[in-house]
N, C-alpha and C positions, 0 to 999 in steps of 0.2 A: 504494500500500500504506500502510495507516495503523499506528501504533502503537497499541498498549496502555497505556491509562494506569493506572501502577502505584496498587495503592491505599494509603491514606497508611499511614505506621506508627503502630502505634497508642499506644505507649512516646511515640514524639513526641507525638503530639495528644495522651495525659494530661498531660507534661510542660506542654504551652503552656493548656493545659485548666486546669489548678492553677495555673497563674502568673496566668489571667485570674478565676478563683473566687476564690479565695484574698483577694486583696483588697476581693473584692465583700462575702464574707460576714465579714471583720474590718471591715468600714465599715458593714454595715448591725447589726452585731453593740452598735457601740459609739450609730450611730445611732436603735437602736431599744430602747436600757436605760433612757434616761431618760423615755419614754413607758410603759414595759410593766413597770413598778416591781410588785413584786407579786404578778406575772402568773407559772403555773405554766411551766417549761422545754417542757411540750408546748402551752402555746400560744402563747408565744414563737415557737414552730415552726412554729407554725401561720400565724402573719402572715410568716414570713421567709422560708420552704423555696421558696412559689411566688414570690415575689419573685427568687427564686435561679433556680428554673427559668425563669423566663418570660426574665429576663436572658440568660440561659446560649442558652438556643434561637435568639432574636430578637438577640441582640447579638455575647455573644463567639464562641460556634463558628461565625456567617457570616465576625467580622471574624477570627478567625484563618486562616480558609482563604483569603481574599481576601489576606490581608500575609504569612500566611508560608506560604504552601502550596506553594511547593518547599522546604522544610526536611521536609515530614510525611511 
């Protein structure tokens, strides 16, 4: 007889979700002002959002569930 594997909470996975964003987008925030001097806040946006996402998919939500995924 197998278990059920409970699915994660999802209060957790924001919390650890924020803790791994969070400092992505205050570092690419400060790394990306003195290149884009000038530049309107939507396309600011524009160079940083997919930066954000492609991070977020490929990097933090695998290594969160590989390090804390019994905590989710």
């Amino acid at each position: 007889m197998t278990v059920a594997a409970r699915p994660p909470s999802r209060a957790r996975l924001a919390i650890f979700v924020f803790l791994g964003v969070y400092p992505l987008v205050t570092a690419l925030i400060y790394a990306l002002a003195p290149l884009t001097v000038g530049w309107e806040i939507w396309q600011r946006n524009l160079v940083m959002v997919p930066i954000i996402v492609v991070t977020m998919i490929w990097v933090i939500i695998p290594r969160i569930h590989r390090h804390c995924g019994r905590w989710l």
